[in-house]
C-alpha positions, -999 to 999 in steps of 0.1 A, spaced: -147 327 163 -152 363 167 -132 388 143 -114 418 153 -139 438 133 -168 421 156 -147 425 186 -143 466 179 -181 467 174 -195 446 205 -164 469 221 -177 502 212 -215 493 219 -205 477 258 -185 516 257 -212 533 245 -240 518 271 -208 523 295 -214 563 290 -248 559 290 -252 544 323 -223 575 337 -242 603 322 -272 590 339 -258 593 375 -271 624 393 -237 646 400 -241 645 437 -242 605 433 -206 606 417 -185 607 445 -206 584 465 -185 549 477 -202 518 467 -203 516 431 -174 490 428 -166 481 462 -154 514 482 -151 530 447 -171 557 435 -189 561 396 -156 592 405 -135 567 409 -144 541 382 -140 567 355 -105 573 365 -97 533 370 -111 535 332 -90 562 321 -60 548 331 -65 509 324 -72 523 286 -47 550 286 -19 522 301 -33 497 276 -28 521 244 6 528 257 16 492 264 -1 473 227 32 461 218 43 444 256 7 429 261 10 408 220 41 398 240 25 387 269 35 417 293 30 404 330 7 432 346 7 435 388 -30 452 383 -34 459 419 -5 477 422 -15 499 392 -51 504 404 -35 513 439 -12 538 422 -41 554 399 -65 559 423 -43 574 447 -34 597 415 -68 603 406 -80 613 442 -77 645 435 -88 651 402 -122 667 389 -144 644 373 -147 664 343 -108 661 338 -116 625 345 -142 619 317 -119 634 294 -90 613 301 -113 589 298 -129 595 264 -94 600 247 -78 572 257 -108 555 250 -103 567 215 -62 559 212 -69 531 221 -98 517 199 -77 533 174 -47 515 180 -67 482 181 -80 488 146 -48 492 128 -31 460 148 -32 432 125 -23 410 147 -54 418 173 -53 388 197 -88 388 202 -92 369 235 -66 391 249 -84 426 238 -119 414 246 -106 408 282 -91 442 285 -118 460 268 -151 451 265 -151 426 291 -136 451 315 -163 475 309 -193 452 310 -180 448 349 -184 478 355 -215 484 338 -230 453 360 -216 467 392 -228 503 382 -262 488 375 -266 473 405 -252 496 425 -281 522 411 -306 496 412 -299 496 450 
């Protein structure tokens, strides 16, 4: 069984290759559809932003088993996001990356299956999708 302390680390590395594989996409490529379905690498950040943003603001309801309609929300923060630069984008992004990694280290009750879904499960998705999208 993995420990929270393993769990922060394999989350932070999948995060950090996560970045990696962002920073690498040429600017004009970022608002190109196709990276996850019709989403762009644009839109992917955001969808990050706010899953991890939503996530450090709702720690307490998900250790109590908050029921999430996740289309709904992705719906509702893409259409929010539209709009947005990408550089306001990869900041959201990075800081509530950050709250939220931070949050997960002083929970002592981290429900590791749970937070390995929601975090670095969630990002090697996108880091598969991303790969294969620029593989293509």
């Amino acid at each position: 069984m993995q420990t929270p302390a393993e769990l922060i680390a394999e989350t932070e590395s999948a995060w950090a290759n996560l970045m990696g594989i962002i920073d690498d996409v040429p600017a004009e490529r970022l608002t190109e559809s196709g990276a996850c379905g019709r989403w762009s690498v644009k839109d992917i950040i955001g969808h990050l932003a706010f899953w991890d943003g939503f996530e450090a603001d709702h720690v307490a309801d998900r250790q109590a088993g908050l029921e999430v309609d996740w289309q709904r929300l992705n719906d509702e923060a893409e259409a929010m996001n539209a709009e947005r630069p990408v550089v306001d984008l990869k900041a959201a992004m990075a800081a509530n990356h950050t709250r939220l990694m931070a949050m997960l280290r002083a929970d002592p009750d981290l429900d590791i299956s749970t937070w390995r879904t929601l975090t670095h499960d969630h990002y090697a998705e996108h880091i598969a999708e991303l790969r294969q999208w620029l593989a293509g």
